[in-house]
C-alpha positions in Angstrom: 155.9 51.5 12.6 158.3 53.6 10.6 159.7 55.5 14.1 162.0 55.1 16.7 159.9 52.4 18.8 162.1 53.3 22.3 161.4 57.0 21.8 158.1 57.1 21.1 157.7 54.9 24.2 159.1 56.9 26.5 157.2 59.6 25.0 154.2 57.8 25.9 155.0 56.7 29.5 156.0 60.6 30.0 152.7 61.7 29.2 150.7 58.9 30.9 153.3 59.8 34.5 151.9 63.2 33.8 148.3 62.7 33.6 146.5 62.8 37.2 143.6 61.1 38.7 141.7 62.0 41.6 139.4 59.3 42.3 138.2 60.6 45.3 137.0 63.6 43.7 136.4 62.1 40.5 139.1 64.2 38.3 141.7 64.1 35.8 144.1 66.5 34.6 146.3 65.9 31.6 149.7 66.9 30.9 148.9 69.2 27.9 146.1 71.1 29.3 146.0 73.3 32.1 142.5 72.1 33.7 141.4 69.6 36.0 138.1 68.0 34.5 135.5 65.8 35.7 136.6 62.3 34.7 132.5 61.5 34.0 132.5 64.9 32.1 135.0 63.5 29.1 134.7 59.8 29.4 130.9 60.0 29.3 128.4 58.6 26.1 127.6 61.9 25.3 131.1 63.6 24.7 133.9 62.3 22.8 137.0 63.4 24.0 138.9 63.7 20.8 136.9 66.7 20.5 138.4 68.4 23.1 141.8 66.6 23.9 143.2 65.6 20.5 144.5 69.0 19.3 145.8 70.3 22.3 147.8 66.4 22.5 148.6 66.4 18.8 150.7 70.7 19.4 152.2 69.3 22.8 153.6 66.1 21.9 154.6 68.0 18.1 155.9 71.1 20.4 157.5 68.9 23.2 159.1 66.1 21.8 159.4 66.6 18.0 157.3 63.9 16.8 155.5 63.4 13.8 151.6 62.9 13.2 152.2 59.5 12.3 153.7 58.7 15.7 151.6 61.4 17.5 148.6 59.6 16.4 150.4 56.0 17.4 150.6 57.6 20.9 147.6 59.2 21.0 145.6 55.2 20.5 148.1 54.0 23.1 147.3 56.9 25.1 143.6 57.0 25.2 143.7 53.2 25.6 145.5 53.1 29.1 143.8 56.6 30.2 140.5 54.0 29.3 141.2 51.2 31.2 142.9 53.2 34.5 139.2 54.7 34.6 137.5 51.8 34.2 140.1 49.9 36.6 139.4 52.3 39.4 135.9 51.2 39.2 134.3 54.6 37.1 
């Protein structure tokens, strides 16, 4: 990893603070959109959510933090990973 490792970590754990789930009513909202979406809607078989989250992720974290796409797409496998596993922790 060519980048500043503590940076790019913060980075990340800004983003994931920012990203809220409702599990009551079954939503998510993420930092660098400006929608609440059904969490079934994006994490479902039939969608892939790169289609609709990766460019909109790839301007804010370019835009907000100054980062390249080599670490942008770093966070964004970090990112998608914990996002992942909350939902599927939280029994979805």
């Amino acid at each position: 990893m060519g980048f500043e490792k503590e940076y790019i970590n913060k980075v990340l754990r800004n983003i994931v603070r920012g990203t809220m789930f409702d599990f009551d009513k079954k939503t998510i909202r993420f930092p660098f959109l400006h929608h609440t979406f059904l969490i079934e809607y994006f994490f479902s078989k039939n969608v892939n959510p790169s289609t609709y989250l990766m460019g909109p992720f790839f301007g804010y974290c370019k835009n907000q933090f100054g980062l390249t796409n080599g670490e942008i797409e770093y966070i964004w496998e970090k990112y998608m990973s914990i996002i992942y596993n909350t939902i599927i922790e939280n029994g979805e």
